[in-house]
Structure formats: structure tokens, C-alpha cells
FIFI-552714 format. One line per 4 residues: number of its first residue (from 0); their letters; for each residue x, y, z of C-alpha. Coordinates in nm, 4 decimals, always signed. Example, Ala and Ser with C-alpha at 12.3 -4.5 7.8 and 13.67 -1.06 7.14 Angstrom:
# FIFI-552714
0 = AS = +1.2300,-0.4500,+0.7800  +1.3670,-0.1060,+0.7140
//
This chain:
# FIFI-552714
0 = XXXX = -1.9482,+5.8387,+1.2505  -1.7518,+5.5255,+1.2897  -1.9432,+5.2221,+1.4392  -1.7334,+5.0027,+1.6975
4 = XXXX = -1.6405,+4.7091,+1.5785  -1.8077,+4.3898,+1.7703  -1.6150,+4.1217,+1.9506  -1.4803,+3.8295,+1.7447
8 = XXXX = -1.5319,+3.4978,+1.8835  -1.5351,+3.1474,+1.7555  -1.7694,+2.8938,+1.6548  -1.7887,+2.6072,+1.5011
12 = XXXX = -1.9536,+2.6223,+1.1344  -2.0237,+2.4461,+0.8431  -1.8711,+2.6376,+0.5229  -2.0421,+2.6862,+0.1173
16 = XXXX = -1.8136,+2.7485,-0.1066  -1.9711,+2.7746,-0.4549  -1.8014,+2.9021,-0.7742  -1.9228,+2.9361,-1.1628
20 = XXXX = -1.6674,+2.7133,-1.3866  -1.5632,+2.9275,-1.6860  -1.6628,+3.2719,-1.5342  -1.3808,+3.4531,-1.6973
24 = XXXX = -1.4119,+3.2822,-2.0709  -1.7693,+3.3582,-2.0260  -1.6696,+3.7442,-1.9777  -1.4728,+3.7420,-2.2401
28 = XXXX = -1.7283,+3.6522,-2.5024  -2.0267,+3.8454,-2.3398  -1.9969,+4.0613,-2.0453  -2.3510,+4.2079,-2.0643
32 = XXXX = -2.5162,+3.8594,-2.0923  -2.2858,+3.6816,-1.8272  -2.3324,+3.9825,-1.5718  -2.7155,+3.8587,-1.6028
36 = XXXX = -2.7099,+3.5191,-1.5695  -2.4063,+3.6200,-1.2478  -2.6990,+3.8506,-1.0992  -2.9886,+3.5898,-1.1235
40 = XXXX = -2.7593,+3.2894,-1.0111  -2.6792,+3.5022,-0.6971  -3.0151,+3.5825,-0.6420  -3.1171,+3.2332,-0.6612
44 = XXXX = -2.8371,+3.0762,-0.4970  -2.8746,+3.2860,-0.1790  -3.2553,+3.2426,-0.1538  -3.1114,+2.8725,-0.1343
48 = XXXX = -2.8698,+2.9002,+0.1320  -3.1592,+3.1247,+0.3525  -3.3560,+2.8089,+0.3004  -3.1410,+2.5543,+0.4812
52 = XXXX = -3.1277,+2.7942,+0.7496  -2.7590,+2.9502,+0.6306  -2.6853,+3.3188,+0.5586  -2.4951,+3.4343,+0.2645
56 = XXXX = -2.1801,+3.6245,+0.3975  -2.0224,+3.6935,+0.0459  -2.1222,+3.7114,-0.2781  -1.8148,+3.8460,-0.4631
60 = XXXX = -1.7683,+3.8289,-0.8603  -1.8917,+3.4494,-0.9630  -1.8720,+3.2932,-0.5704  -2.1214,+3.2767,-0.3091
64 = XXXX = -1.9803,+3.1884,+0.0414  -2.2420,+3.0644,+0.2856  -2.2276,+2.9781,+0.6480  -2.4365,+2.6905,+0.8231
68 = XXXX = -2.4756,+2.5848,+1.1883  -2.5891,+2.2445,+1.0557  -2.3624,+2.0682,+0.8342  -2.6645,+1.8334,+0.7632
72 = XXXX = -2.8554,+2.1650,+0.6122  -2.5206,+2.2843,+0.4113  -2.4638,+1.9489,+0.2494  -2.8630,+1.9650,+0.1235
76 = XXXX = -2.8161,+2.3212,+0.0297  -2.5068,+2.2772,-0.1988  -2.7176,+1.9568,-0.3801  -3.0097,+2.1692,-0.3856
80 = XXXX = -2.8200,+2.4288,-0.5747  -2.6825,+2.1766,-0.8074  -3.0020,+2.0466,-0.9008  -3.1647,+2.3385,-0.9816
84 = XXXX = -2.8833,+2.4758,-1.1840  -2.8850,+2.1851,-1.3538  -3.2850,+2.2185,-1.4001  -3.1992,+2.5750,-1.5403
88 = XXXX = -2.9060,+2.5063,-1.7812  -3.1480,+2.2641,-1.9037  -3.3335,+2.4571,-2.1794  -3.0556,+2.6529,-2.2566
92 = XXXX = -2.7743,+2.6648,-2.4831  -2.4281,+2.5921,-2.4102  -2.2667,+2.9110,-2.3866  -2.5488,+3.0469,-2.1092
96 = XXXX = -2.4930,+2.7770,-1.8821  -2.3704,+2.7578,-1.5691  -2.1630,+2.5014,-1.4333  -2.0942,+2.5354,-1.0665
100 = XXXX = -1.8498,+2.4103,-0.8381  -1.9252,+2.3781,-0.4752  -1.6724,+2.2705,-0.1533  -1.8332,+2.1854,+0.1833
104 = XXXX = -1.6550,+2.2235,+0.4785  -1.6896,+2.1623,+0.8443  -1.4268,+2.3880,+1.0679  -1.3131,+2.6256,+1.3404
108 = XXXX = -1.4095,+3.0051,+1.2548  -1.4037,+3.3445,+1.3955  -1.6855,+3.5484,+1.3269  -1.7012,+3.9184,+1.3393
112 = XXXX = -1.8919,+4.2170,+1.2089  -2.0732,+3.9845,+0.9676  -1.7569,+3.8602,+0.8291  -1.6148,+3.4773,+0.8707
116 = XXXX = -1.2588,+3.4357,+0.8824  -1.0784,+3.1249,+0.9656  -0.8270,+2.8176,+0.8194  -1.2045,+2.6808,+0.8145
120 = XXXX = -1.2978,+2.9193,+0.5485  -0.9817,+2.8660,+0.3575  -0.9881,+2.4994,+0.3171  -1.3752,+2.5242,+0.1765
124 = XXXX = -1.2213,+2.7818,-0.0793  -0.9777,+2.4809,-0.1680  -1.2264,+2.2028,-0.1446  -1.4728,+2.4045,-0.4287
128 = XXXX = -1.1640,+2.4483,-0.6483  -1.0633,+2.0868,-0.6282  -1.4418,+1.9957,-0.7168  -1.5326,+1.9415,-1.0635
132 = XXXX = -1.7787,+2.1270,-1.2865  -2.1335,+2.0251,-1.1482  -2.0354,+1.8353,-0.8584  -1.9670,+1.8877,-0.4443
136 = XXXX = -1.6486,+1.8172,-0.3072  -1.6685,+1.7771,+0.1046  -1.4133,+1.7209,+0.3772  -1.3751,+1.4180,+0.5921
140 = XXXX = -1.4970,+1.6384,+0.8730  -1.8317,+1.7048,+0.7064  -1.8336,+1.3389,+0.5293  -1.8317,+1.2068,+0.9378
144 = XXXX = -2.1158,+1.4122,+1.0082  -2.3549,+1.3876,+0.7260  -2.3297,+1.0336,+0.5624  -2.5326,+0.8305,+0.7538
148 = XXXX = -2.7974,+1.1180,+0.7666  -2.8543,+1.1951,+0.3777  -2.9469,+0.9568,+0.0859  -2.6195,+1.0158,-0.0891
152 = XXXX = -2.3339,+0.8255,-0.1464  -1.9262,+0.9355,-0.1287  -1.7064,+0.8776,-0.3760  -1.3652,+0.8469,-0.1430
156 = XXXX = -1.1036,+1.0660,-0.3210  -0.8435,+1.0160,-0.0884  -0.5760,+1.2065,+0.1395  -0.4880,+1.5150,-0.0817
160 = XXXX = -0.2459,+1.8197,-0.0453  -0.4126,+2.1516,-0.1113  -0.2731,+2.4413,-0.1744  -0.1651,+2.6721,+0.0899
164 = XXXX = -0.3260,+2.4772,+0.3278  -0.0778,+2.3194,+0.6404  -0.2035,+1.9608,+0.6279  -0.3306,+1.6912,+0.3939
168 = XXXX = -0.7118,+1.6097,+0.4287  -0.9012,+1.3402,+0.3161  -1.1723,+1.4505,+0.0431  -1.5323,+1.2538,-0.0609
172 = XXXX = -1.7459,+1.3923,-0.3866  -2.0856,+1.3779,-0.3720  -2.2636,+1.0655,-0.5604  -2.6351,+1.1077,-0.5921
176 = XXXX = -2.8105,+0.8221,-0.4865  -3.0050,+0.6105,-0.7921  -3.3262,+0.4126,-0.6756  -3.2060,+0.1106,-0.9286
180 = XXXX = -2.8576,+0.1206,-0.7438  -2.8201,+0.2363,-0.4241  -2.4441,+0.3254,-0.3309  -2.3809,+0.2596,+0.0179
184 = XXXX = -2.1470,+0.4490,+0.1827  -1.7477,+0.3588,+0.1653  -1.6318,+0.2378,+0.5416  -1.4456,+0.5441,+0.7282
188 = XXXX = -1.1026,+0.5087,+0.7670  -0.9776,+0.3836,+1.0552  -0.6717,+0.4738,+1.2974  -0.6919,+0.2529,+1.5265
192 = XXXX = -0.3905,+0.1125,+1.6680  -0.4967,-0.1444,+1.9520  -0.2479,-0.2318,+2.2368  -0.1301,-0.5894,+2.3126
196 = XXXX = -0.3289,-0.7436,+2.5606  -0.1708,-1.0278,+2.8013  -0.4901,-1.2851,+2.7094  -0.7045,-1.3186,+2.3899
200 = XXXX = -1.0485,-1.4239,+2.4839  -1.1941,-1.7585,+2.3376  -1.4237,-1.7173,+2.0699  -1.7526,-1.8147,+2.2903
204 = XXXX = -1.9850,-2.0975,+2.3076  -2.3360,-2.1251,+2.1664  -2.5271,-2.2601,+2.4786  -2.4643,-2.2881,+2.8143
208 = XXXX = -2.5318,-2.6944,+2.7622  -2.2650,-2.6784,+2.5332  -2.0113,-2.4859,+2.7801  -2.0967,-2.7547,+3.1043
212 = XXXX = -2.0926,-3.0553,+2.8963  -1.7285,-3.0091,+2.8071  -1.5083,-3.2040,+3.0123  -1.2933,-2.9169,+3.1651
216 = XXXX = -1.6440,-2.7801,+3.2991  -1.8351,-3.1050,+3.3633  -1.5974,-3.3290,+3.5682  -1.4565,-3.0944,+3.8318
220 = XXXX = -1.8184,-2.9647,+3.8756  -1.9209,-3.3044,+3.9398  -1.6588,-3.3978,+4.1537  -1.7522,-3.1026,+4.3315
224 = XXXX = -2.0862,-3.0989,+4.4261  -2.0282,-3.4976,+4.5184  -1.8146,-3.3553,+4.7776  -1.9926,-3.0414,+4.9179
228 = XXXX = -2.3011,-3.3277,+4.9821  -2.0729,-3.5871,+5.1361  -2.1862,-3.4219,+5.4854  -2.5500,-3.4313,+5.4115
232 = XXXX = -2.5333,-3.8202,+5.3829  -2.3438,-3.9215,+5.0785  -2.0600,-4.0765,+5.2771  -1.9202,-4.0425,+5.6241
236 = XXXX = -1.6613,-3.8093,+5.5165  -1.6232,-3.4568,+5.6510  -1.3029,-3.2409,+5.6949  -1.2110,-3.0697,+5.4452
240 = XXXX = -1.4419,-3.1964,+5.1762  -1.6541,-2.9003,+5.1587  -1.3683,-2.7011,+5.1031  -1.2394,-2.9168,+4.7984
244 = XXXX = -1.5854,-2.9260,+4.6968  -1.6456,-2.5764,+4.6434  -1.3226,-2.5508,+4.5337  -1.3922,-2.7833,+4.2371
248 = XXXX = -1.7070,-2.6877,+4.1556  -1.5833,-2.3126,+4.1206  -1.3432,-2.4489,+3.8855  -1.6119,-2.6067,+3.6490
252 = XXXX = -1.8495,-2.3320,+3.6512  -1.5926,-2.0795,+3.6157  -1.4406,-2.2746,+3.3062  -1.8088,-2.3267,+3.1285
256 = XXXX = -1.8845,-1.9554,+3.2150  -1.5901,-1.8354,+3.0735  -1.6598,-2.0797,+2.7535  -2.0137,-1.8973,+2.7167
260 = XXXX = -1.8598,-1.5669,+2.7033  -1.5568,-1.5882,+2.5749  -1.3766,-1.3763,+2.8876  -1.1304,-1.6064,+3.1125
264 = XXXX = -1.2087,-1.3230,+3.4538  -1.5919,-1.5005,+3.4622  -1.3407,-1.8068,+3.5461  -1.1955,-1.6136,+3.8249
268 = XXXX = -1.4574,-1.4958,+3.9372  -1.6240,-1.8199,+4.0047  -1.2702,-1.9628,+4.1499  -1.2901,-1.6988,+4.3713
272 = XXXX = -1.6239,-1.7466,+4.5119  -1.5931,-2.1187,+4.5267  -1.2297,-2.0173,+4.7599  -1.4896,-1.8208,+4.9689
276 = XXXX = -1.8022,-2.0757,+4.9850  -1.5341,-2.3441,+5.1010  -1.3447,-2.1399,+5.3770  -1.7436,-2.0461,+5.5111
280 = XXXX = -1.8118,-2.3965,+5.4991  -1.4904,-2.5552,+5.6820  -1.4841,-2.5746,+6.0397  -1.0811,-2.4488,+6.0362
284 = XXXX = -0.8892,-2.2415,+6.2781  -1.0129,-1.8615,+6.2751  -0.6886,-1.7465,+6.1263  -0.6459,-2.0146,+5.8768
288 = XXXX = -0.9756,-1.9263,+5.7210  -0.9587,-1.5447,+5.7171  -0.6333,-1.5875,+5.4529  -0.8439,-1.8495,+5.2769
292 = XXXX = -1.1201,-1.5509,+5.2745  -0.8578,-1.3195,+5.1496  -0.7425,-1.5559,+4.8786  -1.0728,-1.5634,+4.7368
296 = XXXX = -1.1675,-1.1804,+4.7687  -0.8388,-1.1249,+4.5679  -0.9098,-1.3815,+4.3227  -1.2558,-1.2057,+4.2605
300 = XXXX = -1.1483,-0.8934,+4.2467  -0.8414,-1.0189,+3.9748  -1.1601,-1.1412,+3.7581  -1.3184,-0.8075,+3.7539
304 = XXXX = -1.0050,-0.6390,+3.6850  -0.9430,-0.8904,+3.3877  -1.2972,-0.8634,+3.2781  -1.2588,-0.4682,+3.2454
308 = XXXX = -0.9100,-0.4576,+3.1157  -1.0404,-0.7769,+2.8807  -1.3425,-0.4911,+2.7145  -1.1309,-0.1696,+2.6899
312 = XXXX = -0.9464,-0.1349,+2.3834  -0.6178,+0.1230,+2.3953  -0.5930,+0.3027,+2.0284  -0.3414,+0.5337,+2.0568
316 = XXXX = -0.2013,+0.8145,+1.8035  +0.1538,+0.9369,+1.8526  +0.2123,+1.0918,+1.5419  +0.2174,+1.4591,+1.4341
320 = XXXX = +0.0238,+1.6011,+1.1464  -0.2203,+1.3279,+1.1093  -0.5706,+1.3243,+1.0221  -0.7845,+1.0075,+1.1095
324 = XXXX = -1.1245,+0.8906,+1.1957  -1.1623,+0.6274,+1.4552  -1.4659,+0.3905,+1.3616  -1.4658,+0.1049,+1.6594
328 = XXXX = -1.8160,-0.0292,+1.7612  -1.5769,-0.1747,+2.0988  -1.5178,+0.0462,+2.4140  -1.1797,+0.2026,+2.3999
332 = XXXX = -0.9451,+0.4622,+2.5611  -0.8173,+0.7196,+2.2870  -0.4903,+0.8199,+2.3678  -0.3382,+1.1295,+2.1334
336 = XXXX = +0.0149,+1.2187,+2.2368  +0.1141,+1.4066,+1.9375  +0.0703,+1.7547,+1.7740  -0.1076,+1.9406,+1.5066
340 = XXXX = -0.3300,+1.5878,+1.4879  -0.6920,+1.6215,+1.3172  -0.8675,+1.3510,+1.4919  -1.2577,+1.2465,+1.4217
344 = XXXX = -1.4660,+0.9904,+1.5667  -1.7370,+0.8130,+1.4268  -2.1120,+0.8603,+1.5778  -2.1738,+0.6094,+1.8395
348 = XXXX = -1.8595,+0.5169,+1.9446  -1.8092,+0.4440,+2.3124  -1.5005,+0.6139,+2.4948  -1.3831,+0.5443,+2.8214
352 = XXXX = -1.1106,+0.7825,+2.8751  -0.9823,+1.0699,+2.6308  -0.6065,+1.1771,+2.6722  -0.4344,+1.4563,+2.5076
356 = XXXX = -0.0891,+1.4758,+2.6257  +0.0470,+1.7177,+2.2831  -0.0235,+2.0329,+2.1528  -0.2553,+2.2190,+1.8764
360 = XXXX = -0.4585,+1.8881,+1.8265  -0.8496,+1.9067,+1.7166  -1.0507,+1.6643,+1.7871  -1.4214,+1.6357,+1.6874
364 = XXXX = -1.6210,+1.3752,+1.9248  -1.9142,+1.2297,+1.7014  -2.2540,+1.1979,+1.7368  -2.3930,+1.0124,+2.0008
368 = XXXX = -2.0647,+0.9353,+2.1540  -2.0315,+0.8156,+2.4784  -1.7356,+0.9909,+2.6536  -1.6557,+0.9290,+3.0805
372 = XXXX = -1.3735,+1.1218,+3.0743  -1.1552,+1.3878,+2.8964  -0.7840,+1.4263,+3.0388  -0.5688,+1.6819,+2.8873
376 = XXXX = -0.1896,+1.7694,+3.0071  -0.1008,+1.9425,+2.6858  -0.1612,+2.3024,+2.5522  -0.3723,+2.4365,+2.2634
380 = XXXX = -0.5836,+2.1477,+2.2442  -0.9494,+2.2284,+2.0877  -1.1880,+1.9356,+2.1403  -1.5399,+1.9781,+1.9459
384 = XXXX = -1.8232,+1.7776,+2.1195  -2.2009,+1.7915,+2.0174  -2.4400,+2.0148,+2.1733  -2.6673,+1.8843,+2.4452
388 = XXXX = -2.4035,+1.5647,+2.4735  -2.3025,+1.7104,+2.8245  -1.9076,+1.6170,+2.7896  -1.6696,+1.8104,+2.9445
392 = XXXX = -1.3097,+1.8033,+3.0616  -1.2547,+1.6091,+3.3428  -0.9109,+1.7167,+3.4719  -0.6782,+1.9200,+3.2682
396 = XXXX = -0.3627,+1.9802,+3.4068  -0.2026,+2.1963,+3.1013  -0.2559,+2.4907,+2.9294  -0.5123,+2.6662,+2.6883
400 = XXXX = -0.7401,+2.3592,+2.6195  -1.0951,+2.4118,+2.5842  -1.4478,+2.2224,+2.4837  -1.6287,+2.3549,+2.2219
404 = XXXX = -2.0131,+2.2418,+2.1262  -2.1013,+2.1982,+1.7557  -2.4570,+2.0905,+1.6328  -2.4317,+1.7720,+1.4805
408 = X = -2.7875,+1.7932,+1.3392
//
């Protein structure tokens, strides 16, 4: 009787690929012996993988393929496997040792009927046959995720072409760790492409002493608060003092705030309110002092709007067949306009706005990202975010996107 198939669907999963060097010399010279030491190195390779909380879903010839929901728990199973190979080939001679070879991957899969298929499961394949004898070979995707989690180091191997597979990836091998020299891990590559901006902030002051003592702060903040107290007693003088005044002294504390932090819309933002204090203060006509209001409600609200376009970085990618991590500890907009883009970001980065104006695009948000908005007008985008991290799309105006979650622990 023929049992109905189940429904594919897709998930996000982290892929073992792990393959005996030699296998088919090894045949050659002793299939008996070799077809043991296959048997017990599947036997103790999958009690590995069940372990780390994986499940073996092939074991064919000299391979074991294993699936993870946590790339954090593949990564540990494929060095767990390599160390205890290596504890077993230990005692033995040469020609009964086995040397393995092990790709880790992090990718888009459809399961079904206890099979994985998937480009996913393809580019591990590629990954394990790139690695060399004894070592793990792992994607950028799974280097993101994993190397600021494990005591390992990555040996960056660059942007390779594998075969049969579309688009070039970035590959890491596996360094262990040594207590008498830790390896800290290489900086992730950045795309980041930042937009021109119409005013560079000064690099700030140290104090605020330091920022009112200068003489761009000091003497028109002087000049003005001698003039706002010229009618309490100072000096006969009235009119429009108190309107210069404020004026003035705006002007100084705008120009030492903006000094402290380094952003020139605290300056407007204090020549604005100073506009305000003085039109309050000035016995003018009604209408005269409603446009002086207005003045300094604009020039306010221009300070804010400088302060926020000031903070938000625009890194934008354009290109087609790309793959690139973005690493910036600064708020920014991403912006990806092109297509077939494989586009990672770092864990705790801090995104404004995400727009995806192409087509077939993946991009994997990192952990702990903070994301405000998604915007998509293109089709076929896939956007991986972490589970529990609550991001969604905000407005999506094209066709076939979706949100995936992925667990980044």
C-alpha cells in the first residue's frame, strides 16, 4: 500500500556534510576491513550529530549528511567529530585511519518525507569537498552566526567559485583555539557604501568647560545674558534688547553644545529657542512676533531634522550577484536595489529602514538586530530574521516576498 507523500515546506537549517578522505584507495586495498571501520564511523558519527540535537538524514557510502536547527550545535558537532576521530586514529596505523572532511552550511531547504533537498544542501556538499583532510570548512553564512559564540578561530579563505554552484561565497576553516595563543576572530567583511552627507560633524569636545570657554561660545553668550538683564536694572535700556539677548545667547550655547557633541542641529536647536525666548520676551506688534515665533519653530525643527539625518547612515547595494556582510556599530538604512544579492548582517547592528527594491535577494538579519522597518517593492525576496526578534514587513508593495524565522542560537 502506498503511503501519501507529506507536504514539502521550507525551513531554514544548518547543513553537516562529512566525508572519509581516501574512501575509494582504502577499498581498493581492503574492502572487508574498510567496510568496518565505514560501519563503526557511521555509528559513531550519528550518535554525534543526535547529540547536538541534529538528525542524521543520510548516511550513504563514506558521507554522513546531518541537519541542525542551531548552527551553534552543528558547528560543535562537526569539531566534536573531528576530535574524536582524531582520538581514534590515534592508536592506529596509517592505513586504518580515517581522515574526515566536514562542510558546514547555513541555508534555505525544503524538507519532505525525511529527505532535505535544497541549493542549501548542495553548497554544504561543496564546502566538505573544498575542506581539507581533518579540518571544517564553513560558509560566511554560518561564520556570521557562530563566531562570536564558540572558542574557535576562522581562518578567512576568501570569495571562492564552487562547482556547480550559481554564485561565489566567501569560505572560513576552522582554527582550534590554543590557550598559549588565542586567535581572535578576522573582522567580517564589510559592504558598506555610505552616502554623502551635506555636513561632517566636528570631532567633539572633552568637557562642557572646554566647549563655553571657546570664544565662538563664550562672547555671544555673554553679550547675551548682559542684555536679557538690562531690564532688570543693568541699564535703562529696553526695546528690543531682550530680543538680541536671547538671540545671542542662543547663539553661544548652541555653538558650545554643538562643540560637546560634535552635531551642528544642537546649534539649531538652541538658535531656535533663543528666536522663541526673545519674540516671548519683546513687547512687539502681535503679528510681528507670531513670524518671529514661526522663525524659531522652523529653526528647531531644522535642528532635529539635521540631528536625525546627521545619525543615519545610507549603505546601499546596487549590484547583482553579490554576497556581503554589513558590520556597522552606527544606525543605518540598508538599501538593496539589485538581484540575486546574498546579503548578511552582523549581530547587533541597528537598522532603521530595510529596502528591497530587486528581485531573488536573501537576506539574513543577525542576531540581536534592531530593525523599525522592512519595505519591499520587488519580487522573490526571502528575508531570514531570528526567532522571537518580532520583525516583520512593514509595507510591501511587490510580489512573492516573505519573512522567514531562523534560530540564531
Amino acid at each position: 500500500m502506498a503511503t501519501e507523500a507529506s507536504t514539502p515546506r521550507r525551513k531554514l537549517s544548518a547543513i553537516l556534510m562529512v566525508d572519509v578522505s581516501g574512501f575509494s584507495r582504502m577499498m581498493g586495498r581492503d574492502e572487508e576491513g574498510t567496510t568496518a571501520l565505514i560501519r563503526e564511523f557511521h555509528t559513531r558519527t550519528q550518535s554525534l550529530v543526535e547529540a547536538h540535537e541534529g538528525w542524521v538524514v543520510d548516511t550513504a557510502g563514506d558521507s554522513v549528511f546531518g541537519e541542525f536547527d542551531s548552527v551553534v550545535n552543528a558547528v560543535r558537532c562537526a569539531q566534536a567529530i573531528q576530535q574524536t576521530q582524531a582520538t581514534v586514529n590515534a592508536p592506529r596505523p596509517p592505513s586504518e585511519r580515517i581522515e574526515t572532511r566536514i562542510g558546514v552550511h547555513l541555508g534555505d531547504v525544503i524538507v519532505q518525507d525525511y529527505h532535505v533537498y535544497g541549493d542549501g544542501v548542495n553548497i554544504a556538499a561543496r564546502l566538505q569537498a573544498v575542506a581539507a583532510p581533518g579540518s571544517i570548512c564553513v560558509s560566511e553564512a554560518v561564520y556570521q552566526q557562530v563566531y562570536k559564540k564558540l572558542d574557535l578561530a576562522f581562518e578567512d579563505l576568501g570569495v571562492q567559485e564552487l562547482k556547480n554552484i550559481e554564485h561565489p561565497l566567501r569560505l572560513y576553516r576552522v582554527v582550534e583555539s590554543r590557550p598559549d595563543q588565542p586567535a581572535a576572530p578576522p573582522q567580517a567583511p564589510q559592504y558598506a557604501v555610505p552616502m554623502p552627507s551635506t555636513w561632517q560633524p566636528a570631532p567633539p569636545t572633552a568637557t562642557w568647560t572646554a566647549a563655553l570657554l571657546r570664544s565662538e561660545s563664550l562672547i555671544p553668550l555673554v553679550v547675551g545674558v548682559y542684555l536679557l538683564a538690562t531690564p532688570l536694572g543693568l541699564s535703562p535700556a529696553g526695546g528690543v534688547f531682550p530680543a538680541v539677548g536671547a538671540v545671542l545667547a542662543g547663539v553661544g550655547l548652541g555653538r558650545a553644545w554643538a562643540r560637546r557633541t560634535g552635531q551642528h542641529g544642537y546649534f539649531l536647536i538652541a538658535l531656535g529657542v533663543g528666536i522663541v525666548l526673545g519674540a516671548v520676551c519683546t513687547p512687539w506688534r502681535s503679528g510681528t512676533r507670531g513670524w518671529v515665533l514661526l522663525g524659531g519653530v522652523v529653526t528647531v525643527a531644522r535642528g532635529v531634522s539635521k540631528l536625525r539625518t546627521a545619525s543615519v547612515k545610507k549603505i546601499t547595494v546596487s549590484g547583482s550577484d553579490t554576497t556581503s556582510t554589513v558590520n556597522q556599530s552606527e544606525i543605518y538604512d540598508l538599501i538593496v536595489s539589485g538581484s540575486r544579492n546574498v546579503i548578511t548582517t552582523a549581530p547587533g547592528n541597528k537598522i532603521t529602514t530595510i529596502k528591497i527594491s530587486g528581485s531573488n535577494n536573501t537576506l539574513t538579519v543577525g542576531r540581536d538586530n534592531a530593525v523599525a522597518h522592512i519595505v519591499t517593492s520587488g519580487s522573490n525576496n526571502t528575508i531570514f530574521v531570528p526567532s522571537g526578534s518580532g520583525i516583520t514587513i512593514t509595507a510591501n508593495t511587490g510580489s512573492h516576498n516573505q519573512v522567514q524565522l531562523y534560530h540564531p542560537d
